[in-house]
N, C-alpha and C positions, 0 to 999 in steps of 0.2 A: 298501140298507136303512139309511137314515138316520132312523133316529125316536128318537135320542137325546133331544131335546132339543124335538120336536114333542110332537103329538097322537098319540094310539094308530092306526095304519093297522090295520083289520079286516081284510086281506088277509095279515095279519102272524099265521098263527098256531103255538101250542106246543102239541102234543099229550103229556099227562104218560099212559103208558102204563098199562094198567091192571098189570101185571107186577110181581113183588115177588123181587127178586135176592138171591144170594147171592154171595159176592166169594172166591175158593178160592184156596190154592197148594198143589200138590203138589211136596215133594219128587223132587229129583233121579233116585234110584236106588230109586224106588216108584213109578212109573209100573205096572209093571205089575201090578199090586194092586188096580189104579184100574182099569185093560184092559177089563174086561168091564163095568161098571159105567155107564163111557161112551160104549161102542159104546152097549149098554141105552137110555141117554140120547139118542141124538144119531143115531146113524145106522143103525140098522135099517132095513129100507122102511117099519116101521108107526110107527117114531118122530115124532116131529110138535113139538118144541120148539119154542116161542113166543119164546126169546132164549137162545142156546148161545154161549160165545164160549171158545177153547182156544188158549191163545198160550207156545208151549213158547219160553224163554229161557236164559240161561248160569244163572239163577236157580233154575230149577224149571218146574212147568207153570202156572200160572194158568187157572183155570175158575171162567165166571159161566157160574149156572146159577137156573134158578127156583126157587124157595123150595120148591113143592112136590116138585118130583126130588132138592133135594139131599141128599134123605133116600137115597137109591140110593147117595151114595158111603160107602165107609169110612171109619168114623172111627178116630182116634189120632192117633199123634206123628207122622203122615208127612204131614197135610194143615193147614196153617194155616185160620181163620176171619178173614175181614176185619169190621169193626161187622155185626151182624146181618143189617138190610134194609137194600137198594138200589132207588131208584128209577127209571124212567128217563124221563126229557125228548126229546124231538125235535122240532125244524121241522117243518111238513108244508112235501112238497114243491113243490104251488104256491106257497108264501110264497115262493120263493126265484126263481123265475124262472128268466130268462136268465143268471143271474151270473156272471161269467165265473171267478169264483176256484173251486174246488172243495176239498174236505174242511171242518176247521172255519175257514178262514181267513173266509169268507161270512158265518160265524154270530159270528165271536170279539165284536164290538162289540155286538151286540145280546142274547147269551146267557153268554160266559166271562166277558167284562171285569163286566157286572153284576153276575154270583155270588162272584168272588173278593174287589170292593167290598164284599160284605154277606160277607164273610168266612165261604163255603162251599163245604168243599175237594172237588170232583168227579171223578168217573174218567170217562175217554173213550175211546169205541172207535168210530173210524170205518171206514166197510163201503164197499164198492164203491158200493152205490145209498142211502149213506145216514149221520149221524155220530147218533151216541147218549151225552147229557149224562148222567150216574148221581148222584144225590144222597143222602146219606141218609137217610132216616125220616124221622128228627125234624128236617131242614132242609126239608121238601119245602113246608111253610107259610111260610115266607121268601122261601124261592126264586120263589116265584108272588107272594109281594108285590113282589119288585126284577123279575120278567120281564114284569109286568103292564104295567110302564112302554110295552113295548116290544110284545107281542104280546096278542090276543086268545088265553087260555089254557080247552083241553078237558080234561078227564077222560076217560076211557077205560071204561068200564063196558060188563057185562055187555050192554046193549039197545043200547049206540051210544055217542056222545059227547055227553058233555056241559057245556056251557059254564060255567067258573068265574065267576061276577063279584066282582069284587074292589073297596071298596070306595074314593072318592077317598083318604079318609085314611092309607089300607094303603097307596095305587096312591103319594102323596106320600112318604111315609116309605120306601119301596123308591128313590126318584128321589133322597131326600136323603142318603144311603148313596155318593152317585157320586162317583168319584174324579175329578179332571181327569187324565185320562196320557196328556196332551200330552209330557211326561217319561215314557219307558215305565221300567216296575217293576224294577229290578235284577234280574240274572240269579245266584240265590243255591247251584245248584247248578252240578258239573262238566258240562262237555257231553263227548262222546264219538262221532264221527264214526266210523261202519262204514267200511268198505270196501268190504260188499257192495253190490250193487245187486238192488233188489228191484222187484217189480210186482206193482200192485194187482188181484186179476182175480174173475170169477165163474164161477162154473158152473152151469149149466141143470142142475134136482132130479135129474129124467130119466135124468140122465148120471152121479151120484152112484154107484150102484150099480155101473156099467162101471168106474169110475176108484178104486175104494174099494180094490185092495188096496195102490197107488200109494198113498191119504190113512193109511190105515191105518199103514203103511210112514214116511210123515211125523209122524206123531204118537203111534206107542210104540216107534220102533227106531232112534232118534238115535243111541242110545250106542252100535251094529256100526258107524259111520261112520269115515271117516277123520279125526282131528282136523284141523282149521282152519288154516288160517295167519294167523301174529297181523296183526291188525288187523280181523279176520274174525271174526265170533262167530253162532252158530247163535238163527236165529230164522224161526221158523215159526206163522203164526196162521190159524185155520177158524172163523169163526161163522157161525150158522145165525139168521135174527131172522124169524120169519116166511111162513116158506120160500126166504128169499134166502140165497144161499151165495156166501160171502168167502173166497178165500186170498190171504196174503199170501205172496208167495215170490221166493227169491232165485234169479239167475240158473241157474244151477245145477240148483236145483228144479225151475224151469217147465220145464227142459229134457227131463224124465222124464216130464212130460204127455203124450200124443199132441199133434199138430199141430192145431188147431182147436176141441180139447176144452175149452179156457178162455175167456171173454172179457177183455180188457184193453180203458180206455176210448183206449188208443194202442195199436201194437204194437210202435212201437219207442220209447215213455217209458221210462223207467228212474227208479226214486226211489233217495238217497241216505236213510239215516235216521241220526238223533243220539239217543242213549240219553243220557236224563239222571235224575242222578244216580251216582255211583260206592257207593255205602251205602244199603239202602234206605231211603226216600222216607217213606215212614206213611203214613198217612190222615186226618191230625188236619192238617197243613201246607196254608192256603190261597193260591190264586195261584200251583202250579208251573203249571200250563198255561197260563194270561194270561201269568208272565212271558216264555215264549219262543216264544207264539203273536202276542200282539199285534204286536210288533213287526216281524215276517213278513206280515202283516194289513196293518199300513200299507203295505208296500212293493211290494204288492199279487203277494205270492207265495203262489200255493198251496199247502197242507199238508194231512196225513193225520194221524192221530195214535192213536195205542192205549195205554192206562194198562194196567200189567200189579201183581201183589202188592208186587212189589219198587222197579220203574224205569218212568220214563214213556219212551215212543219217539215222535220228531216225523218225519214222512217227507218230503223236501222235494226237488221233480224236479232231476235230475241236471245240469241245466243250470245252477240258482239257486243251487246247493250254496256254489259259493268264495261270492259275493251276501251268500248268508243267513248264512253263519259270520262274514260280517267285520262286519254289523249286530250278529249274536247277542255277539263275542269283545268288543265295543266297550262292552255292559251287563253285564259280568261283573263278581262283585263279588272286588276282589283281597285 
């Protein structure tokens, strides 16, 4: 995907989803306040959510959820609001091909490095079959001026898709916006290297049902667990986008599955992940994920990555781990 700096490839496209998000954290020790609320949402057999994503951390729980469900949670002082609406961006996945990277490392020069250039700051969550750009609202007409550069861009509508045309002046002014970062961007927060090892896997819808007191069990009964040993910190994430189903989980985890009930795109990959930031993050700050994605991009290592209320997570195979820390430790700002 080289069309930095060419003509627009039509094979290159962005579907902006017709979906309108909301961006949640729940506190710690009110999960279960939330309990029923989210089964309601997300996992019943007649549920049907078009974009769920639940990533419990040392932080709280984080929950995108669509605009019109999130009226089902509780409100109060137990659940944060992130800016109102969220949008969300994707590759379709012909554009992408054969390419041998996988998560957003595929996408970072053609989708992250443009957006943080035109200074707008994005959440991301990548899925087993798929990564998903989150913008907000009121960036979402920028964002298609600096990605027009690079992609034929759809809308998502009711009847089908259809095609934004943007026009040269917009398509130029998003191109004039580019950074050169041939010098990748300082790395301006702490990074923090788990311990655990984690893998990316899916489960067929089918099977949701047979495995649900097992998920259930992962995401409101953390705290009956044993605490961790340091270096180890709990992190558990389930989206639903579609009908596709993502867990992220640590060794330990997958080990309470049955034998065959998950898929993994290896079975014996293993990712490391780095939690960055040590304070949170906001949502006003543009450029945390360009700065410690790109430079993994270049080196041509693949990454995962999930934005959560508080901390971003980069997931990076267990083999590139020492690789990627000694590129990553080299752009830190001291």
């Amino acid at each position: 995907m080289s069309m930095l700096n060419g003509g627009l490839d039509h094979k290159l496209e962005l579907h902006i989803l017709e979906l309108k998000l909301r961006v949640t954290n729940i506190k710690k020790d009110a999960i279960g306040s939330y309990t029923h609320a989210l089964i309601k949402i997300a996992l019943l057999p007649h549920s049907c959510p078009k974009f769920f994503s639940f990533t419990e951390t040392k932080g709280g729980y984080t929950v995108i959820v669509e605009d019109n469900l999130y009226s089902e949670l509780p409100k109060g002082e137990s659940i944060d609001v992130a800016d109102p609406i969220w949008r969300v961006l994707t590759v379709s996945a012909g554009a992408l091909g054969s390419h041998k990277l996988t998560g957003i490392s595929k996408i970072v020069k053609t989708v992250i490095s443009p957006l943080a250039d035109n200074n707008i700051s994005v959440l991301i969550i990548s899925t087993y079959q798929s990564d998903y750009v989150l913008v907000k609202d009121f960036d979402l007409q920028t964002a298609i001026k600096c990605l027009s550069c690079n992609f034929k861009i759809f809308m998502e509508t009711p009847s089908g898709l259809e095609s934004i045309e943007v026009s040269i002046g917009d398509r130029m002014e998003g191109m004039l916006k580019k950074n050169d970062i041939s010098d990748h961007r300082p790395i301006k927060h702490p990074l923090t290297c788990l311990h655990n090892r984690f893998h990316i896997s899916s489960v067929d819808m089918q099977m949701v049902q047979t495995l649900m007191p097992i998920i259930l069990d992962f995401m409101f009964y953390s705290s009956s667990k044993p605490k961790l040993a340091e270096g180890y910190e709990i992190f558990f994430h389930l989206s639903i986008v579609e009908g596709d189903i993502t867990l992220v989980l640590d060794n330990e985890s997958l080990s309470r599955f049955p034998s065959g009930s998950l898929h993994t795109s290896n079975s014996d990959e293993c990712w490391r992940m780095l939690r960055i930031g040590d304070s949170p993050l906001g949502f006003e700050e543009c450029g945390i994920v360009a700065q410690v994605s790109e430079p993994i991009a270049d080196a041509d290592i693949s990454t995962y990555y999930i934005c959560t209320f508080l901390f971003d997570h980069q997931m990076i195979p267990e083999g590139e781990i020492s690789h990627a820390l000694e590129i990553l430790d080299s752009l830190k700002v001291s």
